[in-house]
C-alpha angles and dihedrals in degrees: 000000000000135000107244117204117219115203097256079065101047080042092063094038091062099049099050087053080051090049094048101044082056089066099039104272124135128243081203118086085321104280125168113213105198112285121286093251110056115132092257088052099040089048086061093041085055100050096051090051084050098042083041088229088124100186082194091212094113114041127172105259102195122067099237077056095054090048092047093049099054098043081052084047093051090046104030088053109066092033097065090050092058091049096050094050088048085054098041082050096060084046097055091069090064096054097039081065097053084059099055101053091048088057084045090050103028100023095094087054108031137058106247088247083060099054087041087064097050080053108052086042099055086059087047091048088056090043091055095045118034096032094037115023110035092042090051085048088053094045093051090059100041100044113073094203102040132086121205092263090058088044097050081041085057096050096046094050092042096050102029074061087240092123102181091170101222085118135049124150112226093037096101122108115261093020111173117224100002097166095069105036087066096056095042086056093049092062091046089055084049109041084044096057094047098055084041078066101047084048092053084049100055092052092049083058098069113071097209090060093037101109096188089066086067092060098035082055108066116126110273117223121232092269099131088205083063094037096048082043085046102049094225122111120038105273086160138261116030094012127102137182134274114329087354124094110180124182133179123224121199126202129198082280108052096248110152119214116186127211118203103187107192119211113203127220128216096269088059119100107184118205116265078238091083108054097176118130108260094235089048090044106114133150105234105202115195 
């Protein structure tokens, strides 16, 4: 004679597999895996609520947790970004460099918007394949489960901050030095996003492929409130015409020291010479 199950008993089954995967333990032969907070596991919990790539697989379960996690959240959160743009700006003199020796070596046979785009693909070119390709070449071998397409799909939704949390490396039964895979993995995330954000900077940099210089330039009307916010039309002192703000700046003795700052427009493709940030870019007359 055989058991037979009713629903309220497959019902309660369940929960109890859903309990225990929540605290690291496997649905799978019963393996248990290291809790979910060792240092190795919180570290990497930490850095996707941070990162706000929240894989959602690990939740605090207790409400002290929950509060905990959201005042780290308030706080984690802009400081990270603070963190990340401090660390995008130190790479940018590197690759301020490399631009300057493509216009040293390119500028006598290409227009500056050309050599701009060299060299926006060759950071997209180290993106692709040293924070793309190779990880998702190392997944692929470490994880037992994962080809190299689930692993490249990993490292595109992690770093791109989607975080769906199908996939997470060092979740695996039996996985050897777990530890510190995880943390291995949670300076990847960091270091990747950062130079993400070196790579979205360089493009911003070029006006032709600044699309916010498509929305910023719609056709103001003559309301002098937009056109003072705007910068464009003479309303006095410290106001200029067109493209062209000027302001004077006075010291203890009266010398005057006036700041043009130019704004380009679409068609403008400034030398690789200048690497300011076009935003940044200004003419300081003294």
């Amino acid at each position: 004679r055989f058991f037979s199950p009713t629903d309220d008993d497959l019902e309660l089954l369940l929960d109890e597999v859903v309990r225990a995967s929540n605290r690291g333990v496997s649905a799978s032969r019963n393996i248990t895996g290291g809790p979910n907070w060792s240092f190795g596991q919180s570290l990497f919990f930490s850095s996707t609520v941070v990162t706000t790539i929240g894989y959602g697989h690990v939740t605090p379960l207790s409400k002290p947790g929950k509060l905990f996690c959201m005042m780290y959240a308030l706080l984690g959160i802009p400081l990270t970004l603070v963190l990340l743009s401090a660390l995008v700006e130190r790479l940018l003199l590197p690759a301020t460099a490399l631009l300057r020796s493509l216009n040293a070596a390119l500028g006598h046979l290409y227009r500056p918007f050309t050599i701009r785009l060299v060299h926006l693909m060759i950071i997209v070119t180290t993106l692709v394949l040293f924070f793309l390709v190779v990880p998702a070449c190392v997944f692929a071998y470490v994880e037992p489960d994962w080809d190299f397409l689930d692993s490249f799909y990993y490292c595109f939704i992690s770093l791109t901050t989607i975080g769906l949390g199908d996939y997470i490396p060092g979740d695996s039964p039996g996985q050897p030095y777990r530890p510190l895979y995880k943390v291995a993995t949670t300076f990847y995330l960091l270091i990747g996003l950062t130079f993400l954000m070196l790579t979205l900077t360089v493009f911003y940099d070029i006006p032709q492929l600044n699309l916010s210089t498509v929305f910023s330039s719609v056709k103001m009307d003559d309301d002098p409130e937009k056109m003072r916010l705007s910068g464009s039309g003479v309303m006095g002192p410290g106001y200029g015409i067109g493209g062209l703000v000027m302001r004077d700046d006075y010291n203890h003795h009266d010398q005057r020291r006036s700041v043009v700052h130019i704004r380009p427009h679409l068609d403008d493709s400034p030398s690789p010479e200048d690497t300011t940030p076009v935003h940044a870019r200004d003419i300081r007359v003294h």
